[in-house]
N, C-alpha and C positions, 0 to 999 in steps of 0.2 A: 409448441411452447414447453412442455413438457420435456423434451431434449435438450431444449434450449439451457432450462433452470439445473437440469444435471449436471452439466459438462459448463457451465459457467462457474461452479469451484475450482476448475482445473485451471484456469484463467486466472483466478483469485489465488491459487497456489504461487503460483507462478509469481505474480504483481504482490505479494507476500516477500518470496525468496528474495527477488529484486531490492527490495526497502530493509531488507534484514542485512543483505550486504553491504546495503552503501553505505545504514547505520554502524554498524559492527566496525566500518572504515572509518566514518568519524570519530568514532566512539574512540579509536584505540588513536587516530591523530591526536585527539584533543587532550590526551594524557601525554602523548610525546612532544608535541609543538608545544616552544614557549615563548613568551611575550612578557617585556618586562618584570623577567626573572622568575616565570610563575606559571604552570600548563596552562594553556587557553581552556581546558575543562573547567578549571579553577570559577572565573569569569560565571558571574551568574545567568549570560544573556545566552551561553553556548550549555550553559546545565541545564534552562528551561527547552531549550530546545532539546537536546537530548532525551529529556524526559518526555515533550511531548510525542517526538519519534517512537521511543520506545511504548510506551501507553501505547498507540493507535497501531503499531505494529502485532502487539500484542490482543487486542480487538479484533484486528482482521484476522488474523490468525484463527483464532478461536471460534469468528464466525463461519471462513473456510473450515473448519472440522465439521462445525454441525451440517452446514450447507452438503457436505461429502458422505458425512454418515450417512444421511438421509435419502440421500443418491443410492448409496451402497446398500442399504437396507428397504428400496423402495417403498418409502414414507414420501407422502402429498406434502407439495410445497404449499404450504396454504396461503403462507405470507412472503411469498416470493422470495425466500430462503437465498437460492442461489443465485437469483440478483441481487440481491444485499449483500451477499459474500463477495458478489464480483465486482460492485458499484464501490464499496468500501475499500477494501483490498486495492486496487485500482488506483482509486483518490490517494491512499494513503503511501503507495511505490510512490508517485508523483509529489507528494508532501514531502517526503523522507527524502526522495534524492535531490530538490532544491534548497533541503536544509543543509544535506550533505555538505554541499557544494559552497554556502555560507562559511560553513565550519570550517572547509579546507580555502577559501579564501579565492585569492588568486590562483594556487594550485590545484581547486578542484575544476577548474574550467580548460586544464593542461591535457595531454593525451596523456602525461608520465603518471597519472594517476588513475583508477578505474571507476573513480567516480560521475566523470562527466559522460562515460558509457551508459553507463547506470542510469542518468538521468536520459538520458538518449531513450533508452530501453524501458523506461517505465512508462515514457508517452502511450507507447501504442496497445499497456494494456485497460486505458481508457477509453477506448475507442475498438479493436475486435471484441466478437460477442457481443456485438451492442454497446454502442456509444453510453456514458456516462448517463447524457439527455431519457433515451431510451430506458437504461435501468429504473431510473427515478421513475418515467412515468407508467413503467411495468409495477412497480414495486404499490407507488399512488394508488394506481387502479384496482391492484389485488386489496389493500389493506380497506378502500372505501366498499369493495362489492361491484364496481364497475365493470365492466365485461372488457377482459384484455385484446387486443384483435391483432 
């Protein structure tokens, strides 16, 4: 287990990079695309998204750093660190690229664009390293004193 919570940041890096790109792609469509004479960023239903992308992007982030240090400086997961970094991280690739994919509309579900990759690509880092299901109930266990098995 103990290998496990190390190298599950590198999975959370990864499902990070993922959700920053597809954000970044929306982000810069929804300043160029216009509708009814006005960026679709404009629109407040594509600004709260944005903003929620970025916030949760920005969380995972931050928890893959600590989850890393702590790897790297061989510090005790006590609270299951780098399952949190990888369960969040994870959720959040997968949030971020089906919002992408709103943003861009019809065109994000084209090949002419890299978004619908993206969302392809953040599936599966909810699932290596331990399914989603899995994190949670490693993450549960550790935080109540349960004995993880």
């Amino acid at each position: 287990m103990k290998t496990f919570e190390a190298t599950r940041p590198t999975v959370g890096a990864m499902a990070v990079g993922c959700a920053r790109a597809a954000y970044e792609y929306a982000r810069d469509y929804s300043t160029q695309r216009e509708q009814f004479g006005k960026p679709i960023g404009d629109n407040q239903g594509v600004a709260f998204l944005l903003a929620d992308m970025a916030t949760r992007i920005d969380a995972a982030r931050l928890l893959v750093w600590r989850a890393a240090w702590m790897a790297r400086n061989g510090k005790d997961f006590t609270n299951a660190e780098g399952s949190m970094s990888k369960l969040f991280a994870s959720e959040t690739a997968t949030f971020v690229t089906q919002n992408a994919l709103r943003i861009l509309g019809g065109n994000g579900y084209t090949r002419e664009y890299p978004v619908e990759r993206w969302h392809r690509d953040a599936t599966i880092y909810t699932i290596f390293e331990g399914a989603s299901e899995i994190q949670k109930l490693i993450i549960g266990r550790t935080v109540t004193g349960l004995p993880v098995r």
